[in-house]
C-alpha positions as CSV (number, residue, x, y, z in Angstrom):
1,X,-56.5,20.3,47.7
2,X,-58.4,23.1,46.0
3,X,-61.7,22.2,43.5
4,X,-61.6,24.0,40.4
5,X,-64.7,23.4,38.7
6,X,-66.5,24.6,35.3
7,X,-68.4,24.2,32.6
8,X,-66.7,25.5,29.7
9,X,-63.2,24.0,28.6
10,X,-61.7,24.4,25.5
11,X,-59.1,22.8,23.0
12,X,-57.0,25.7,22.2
13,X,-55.3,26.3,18.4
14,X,-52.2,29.0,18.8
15,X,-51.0,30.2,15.8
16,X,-47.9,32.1,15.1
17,X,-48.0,34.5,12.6
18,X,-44.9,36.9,11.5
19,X,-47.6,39.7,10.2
20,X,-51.2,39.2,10.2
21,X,-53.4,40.9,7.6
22,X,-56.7,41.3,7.4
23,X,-58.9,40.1,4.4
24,X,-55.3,38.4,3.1
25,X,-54.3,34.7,2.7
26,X,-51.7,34.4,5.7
27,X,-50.0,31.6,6.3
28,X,-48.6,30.4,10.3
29,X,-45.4,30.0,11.3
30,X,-46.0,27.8,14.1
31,X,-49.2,26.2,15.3
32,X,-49.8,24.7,18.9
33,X,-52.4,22.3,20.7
34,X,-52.9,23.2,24.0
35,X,-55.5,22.1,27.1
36,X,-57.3,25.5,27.5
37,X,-60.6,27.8,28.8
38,X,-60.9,29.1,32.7
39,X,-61.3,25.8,34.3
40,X,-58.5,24.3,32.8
41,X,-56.1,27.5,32.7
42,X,-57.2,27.9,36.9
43,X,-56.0,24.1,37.4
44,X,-53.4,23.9,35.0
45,X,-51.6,27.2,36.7
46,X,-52.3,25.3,39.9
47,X,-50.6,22.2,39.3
48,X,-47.6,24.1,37.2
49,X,-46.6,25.9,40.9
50,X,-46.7,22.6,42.7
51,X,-50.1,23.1,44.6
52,X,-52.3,20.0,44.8
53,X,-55.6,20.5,42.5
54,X,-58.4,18.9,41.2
55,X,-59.9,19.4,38.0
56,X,-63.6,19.1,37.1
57,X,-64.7,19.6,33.8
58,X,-67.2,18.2,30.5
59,X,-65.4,17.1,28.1
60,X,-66.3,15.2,24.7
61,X,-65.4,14.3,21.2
62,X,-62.0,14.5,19.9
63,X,-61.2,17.7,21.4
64,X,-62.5,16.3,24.9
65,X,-60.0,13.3,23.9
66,X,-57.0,15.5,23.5
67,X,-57.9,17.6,26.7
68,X,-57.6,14.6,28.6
69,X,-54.8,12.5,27.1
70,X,-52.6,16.6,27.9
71,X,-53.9,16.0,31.4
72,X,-52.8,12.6,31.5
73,X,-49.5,13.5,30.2
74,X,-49.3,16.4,33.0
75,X,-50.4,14.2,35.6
76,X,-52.8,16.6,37.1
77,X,-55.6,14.6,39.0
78,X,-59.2,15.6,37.1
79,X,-62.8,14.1,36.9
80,X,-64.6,14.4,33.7
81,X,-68.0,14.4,33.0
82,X,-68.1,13.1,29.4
83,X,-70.6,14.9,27.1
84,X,-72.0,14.2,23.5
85,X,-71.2,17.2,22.0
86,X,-67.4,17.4,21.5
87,X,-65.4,20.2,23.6
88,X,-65.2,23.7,22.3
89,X,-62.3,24.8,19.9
90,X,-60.9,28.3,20.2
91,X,-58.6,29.9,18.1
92,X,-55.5,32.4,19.3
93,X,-53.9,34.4,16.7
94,X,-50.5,36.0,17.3
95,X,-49.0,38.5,15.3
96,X,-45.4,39.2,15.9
97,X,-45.1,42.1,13.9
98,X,-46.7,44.4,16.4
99,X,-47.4,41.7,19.3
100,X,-51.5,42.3,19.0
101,X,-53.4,38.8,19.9
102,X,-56.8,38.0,18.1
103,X,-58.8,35.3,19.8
104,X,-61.7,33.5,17.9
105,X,-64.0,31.9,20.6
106,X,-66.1,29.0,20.0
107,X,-69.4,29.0,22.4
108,X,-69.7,25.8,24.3
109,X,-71.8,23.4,23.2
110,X,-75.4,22.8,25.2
111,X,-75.2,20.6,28.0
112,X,-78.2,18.1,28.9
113,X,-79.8,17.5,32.1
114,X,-78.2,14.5,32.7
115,X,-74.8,16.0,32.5
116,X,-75.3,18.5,34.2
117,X,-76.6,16.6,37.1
118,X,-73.6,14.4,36.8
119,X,-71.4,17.2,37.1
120,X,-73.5,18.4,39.9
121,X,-72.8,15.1,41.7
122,X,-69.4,14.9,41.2
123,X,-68.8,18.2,42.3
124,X,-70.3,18.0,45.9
125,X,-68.9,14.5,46.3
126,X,-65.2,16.4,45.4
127,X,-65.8,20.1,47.4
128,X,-66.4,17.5,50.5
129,X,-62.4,17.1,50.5
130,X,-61.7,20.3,49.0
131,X,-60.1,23.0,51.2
132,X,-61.4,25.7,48.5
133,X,-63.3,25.9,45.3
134,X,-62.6,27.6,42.8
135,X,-65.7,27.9,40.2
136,X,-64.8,30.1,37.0
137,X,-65.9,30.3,33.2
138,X,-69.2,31.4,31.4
139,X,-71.8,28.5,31.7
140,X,-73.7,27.4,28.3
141,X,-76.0,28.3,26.5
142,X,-79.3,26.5,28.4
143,X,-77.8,26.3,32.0
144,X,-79.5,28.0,34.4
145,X,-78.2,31.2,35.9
146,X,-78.6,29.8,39.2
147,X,-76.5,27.0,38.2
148,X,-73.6,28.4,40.6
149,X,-75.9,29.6,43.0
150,X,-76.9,25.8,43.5
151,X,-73.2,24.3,44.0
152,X,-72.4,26.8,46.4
153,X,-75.2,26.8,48.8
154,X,-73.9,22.9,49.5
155,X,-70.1,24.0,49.3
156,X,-68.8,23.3,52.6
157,X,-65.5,25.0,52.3
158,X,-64.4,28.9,51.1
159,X,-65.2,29.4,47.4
160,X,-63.8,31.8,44.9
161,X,-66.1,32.6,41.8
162,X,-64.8,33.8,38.4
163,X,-68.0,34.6,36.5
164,X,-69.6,37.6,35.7
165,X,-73.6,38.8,34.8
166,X,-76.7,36.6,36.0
167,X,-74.8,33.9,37.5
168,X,-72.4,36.2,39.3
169,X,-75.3,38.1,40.7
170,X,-77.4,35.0,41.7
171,X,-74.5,33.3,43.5
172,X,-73.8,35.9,45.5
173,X,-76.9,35.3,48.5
174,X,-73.7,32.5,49.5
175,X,-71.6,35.0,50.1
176,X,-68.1,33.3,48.0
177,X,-65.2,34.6,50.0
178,X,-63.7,36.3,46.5
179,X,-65.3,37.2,43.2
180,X,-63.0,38.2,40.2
181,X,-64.4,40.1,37.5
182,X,-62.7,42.2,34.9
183,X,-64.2,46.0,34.1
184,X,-65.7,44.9,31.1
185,X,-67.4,41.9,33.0
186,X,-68.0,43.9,36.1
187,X,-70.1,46.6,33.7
188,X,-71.9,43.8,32.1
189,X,-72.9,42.7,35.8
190,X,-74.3,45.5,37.2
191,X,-76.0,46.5,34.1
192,X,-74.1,49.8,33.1
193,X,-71.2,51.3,31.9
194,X,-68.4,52.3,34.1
195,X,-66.0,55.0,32.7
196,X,-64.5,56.2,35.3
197,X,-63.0,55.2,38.9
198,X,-65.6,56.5,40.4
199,X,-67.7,54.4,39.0
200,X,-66.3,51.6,39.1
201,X,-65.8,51.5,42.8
202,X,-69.6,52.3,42.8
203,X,-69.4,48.9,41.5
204,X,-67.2,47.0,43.4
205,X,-69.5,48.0,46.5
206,X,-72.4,46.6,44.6
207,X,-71.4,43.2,44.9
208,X,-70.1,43.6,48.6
209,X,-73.6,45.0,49.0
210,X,-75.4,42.0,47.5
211,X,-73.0,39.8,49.0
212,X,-69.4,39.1,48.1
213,X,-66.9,38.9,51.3
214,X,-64.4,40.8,48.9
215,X,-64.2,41.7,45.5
216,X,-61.3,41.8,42.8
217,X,-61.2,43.7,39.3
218,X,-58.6,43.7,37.0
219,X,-58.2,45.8,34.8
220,X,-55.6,44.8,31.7
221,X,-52.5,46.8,32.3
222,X,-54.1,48.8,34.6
223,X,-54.4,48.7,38.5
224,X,-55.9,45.6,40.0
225,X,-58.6,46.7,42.6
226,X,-59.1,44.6,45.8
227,X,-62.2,45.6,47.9
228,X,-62.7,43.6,51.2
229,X,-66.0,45.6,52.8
230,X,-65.2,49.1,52.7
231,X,-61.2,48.7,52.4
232,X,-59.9,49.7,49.0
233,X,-56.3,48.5,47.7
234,X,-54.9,49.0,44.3
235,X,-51.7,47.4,43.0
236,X,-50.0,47.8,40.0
237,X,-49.2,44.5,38.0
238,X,-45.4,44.8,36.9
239,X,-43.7,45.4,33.5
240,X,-42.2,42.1,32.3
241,X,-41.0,40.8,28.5
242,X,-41.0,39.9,26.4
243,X,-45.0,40.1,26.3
244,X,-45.8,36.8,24.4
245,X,-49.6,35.7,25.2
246,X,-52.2,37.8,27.3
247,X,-54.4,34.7,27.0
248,X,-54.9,32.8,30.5
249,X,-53.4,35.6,32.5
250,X,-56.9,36.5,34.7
251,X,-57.4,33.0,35.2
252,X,-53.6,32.8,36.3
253,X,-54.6,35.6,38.9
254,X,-57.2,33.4,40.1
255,X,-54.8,30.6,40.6
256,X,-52.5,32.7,42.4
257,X,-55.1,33.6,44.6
258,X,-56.3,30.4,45.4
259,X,-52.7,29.0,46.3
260,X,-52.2,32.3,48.5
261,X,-55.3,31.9,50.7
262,X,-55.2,27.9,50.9
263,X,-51.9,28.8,52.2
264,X,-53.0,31.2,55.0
265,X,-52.1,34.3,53.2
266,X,-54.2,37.9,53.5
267,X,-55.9,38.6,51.0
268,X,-53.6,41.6,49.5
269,X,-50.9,39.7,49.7
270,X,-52.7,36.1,48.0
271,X,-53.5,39.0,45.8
272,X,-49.8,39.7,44.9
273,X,-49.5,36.0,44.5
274,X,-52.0,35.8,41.7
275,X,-50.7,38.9,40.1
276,X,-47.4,37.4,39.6
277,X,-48.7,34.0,38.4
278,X,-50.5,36.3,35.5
279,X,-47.1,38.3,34.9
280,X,-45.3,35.1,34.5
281,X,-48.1,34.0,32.1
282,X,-47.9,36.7,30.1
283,X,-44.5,36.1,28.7
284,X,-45.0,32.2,28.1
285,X,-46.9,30.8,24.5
286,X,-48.7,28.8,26.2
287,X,-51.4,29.6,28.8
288,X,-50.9,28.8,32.1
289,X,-47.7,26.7,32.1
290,X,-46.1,28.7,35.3
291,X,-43.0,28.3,36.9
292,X,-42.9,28.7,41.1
293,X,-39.8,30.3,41.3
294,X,-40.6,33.0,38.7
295,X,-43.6,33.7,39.9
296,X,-42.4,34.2,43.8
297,X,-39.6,36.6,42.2
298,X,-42.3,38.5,40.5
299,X,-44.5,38.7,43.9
300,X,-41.9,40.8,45.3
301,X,-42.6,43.8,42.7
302,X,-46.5,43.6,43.3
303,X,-47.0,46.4,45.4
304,X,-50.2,48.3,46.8
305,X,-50.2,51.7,45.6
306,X,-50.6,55.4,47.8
307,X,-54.3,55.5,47.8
């Protein structure tokens, strides 16, 4: 099974609105509940496409309460670390008059020392039968920045980190066989901006530098870069519609990714994998609610480009 492990969940309001205005009194059309953040998005994606997961997570209060009664009702096997402060709420706006999505994020509560050294325990006791990790979100306000850093050094298995600044940097003496930054979270990493390609792959060597076994960046609609030591690949994500939710859909690509490598795959092509699984997720309301034969027909238009 693969791990996927983190600190910052979420109970996710999406609401519907025919026009958005700003400074107005606008009223939804729809509203939806949803499991949500880059833990749960990761597993959720996971377990969507058939591939046997493992969710570890905080959760607490009500919104904890509803996280977990949606995984119950999904039947995706997960291990919670309960937490007095309730779970984060988050707040997705859609505006269907010109298909622009605001997203109102809610910082996760502080977690104490004795849930974090429950999660800690848990999560060795679970990467022991793991046949990869996957560790991904921001980590709270108060946790150390070596907080990754420590799980990895006892993870006995390939891990795949999703994170991006001090805790991406200071995890990285463990050399995890994939990190996944975005530009903007790349830039924030290394500590300057990076407007141009140049630049960027001035980045991506960083981390291999410092580290990573191989590095990938996405980049919105843009090319997804893939650096494995000195090899570059770039692929181009396809065109799909109708374009309903860009929520979820790098933690989708992380998913993909996962599933392709547990599988055996190279890492270009376990790269494809994940770039479909975001593709898919882009046209669904609902983050991370895939389907495995639409994602495999979407693989098959993932293509490196001429470098």
């Amino acid at each position: 099974m693969i791990l996927v492990a983190g600190l910052t969940p979420a109970w996710q309001q999406i609401m519907c609105f025919e026009r958005l205005r700003a400074g107005e009194v606008n009223r939804a059309a729809e509203v939806h509940w949803c499991a949500s953040g880059k833990v749960v998005n990761v597993g959720l994606a996971l377990t969507t496409l058939g591939v046997p997961a493992h969710l570890l997570s905080p959760a607490g209060g009500w919104s904890g309460n509803a996280m977990r009664a949606e995984f119950g009702q999904l039947n995706m096997p997960a291990t919670w670390t309960p937490t007095a402060a309730a779970t984060r709420v988050c707040t997705t706006l859609l505006n269907r008059a010109d298909g622009v999505s605001t997203e109102l994020v809610e910082n996760a509560a502080v977690l104490t020392e004795s849930e974090l050294a429950d999660f800690s325990t848990k999560y060795h006791a679970l990467a022991g039968q793991a046949k990869m990790v996957v560790l991904t979100g921001s980590l709270p306000k108060g946790t150390s920045p070596r907080f990754y850093r420590t799980l990895l050094e006892q993870t006995p298995c390939p891990a795949i980190l999703d994170a991006r600044g001090p805790e991406l940097l200071e995890a990285l003496v463990y050399k995890p066989c994939v990190v996944k930054p975005n530009r903007e979270e790349l830039a924030l990493t290394v500590g300057r901006l990076l407007p141009d390609r140049a630049r960027v792959l001035s980045a991506l060597a960083e981390l291999i530098e410092r580290g990573a076994q191989s590095v990938i960046v996405t980049q919105g609609r843009g090319a997804v870069l893939v650096m494995e030591g000195t090899r570059l690949t770039e692929l181009m994500p396809p065109e799909v519609a109708p374009v309903v939710n860009p929520i979820g859909c790098g933690d989708c690509l992380a998913a993909g990714v996962a599933w392709g490598l547990a599988r055996g795959d190279k890492l270009v092509d376990a790269v494809r994998l994940g770039m479909a699984a975001a593709a898919d997720n882009l046209t669904q309301l609902l983050s991370a609610r895939l389907s495995r034969e639409r994602v495999e027909a979407l693989r098959a238009r993932c293509l490196p480009l001429a470098v």
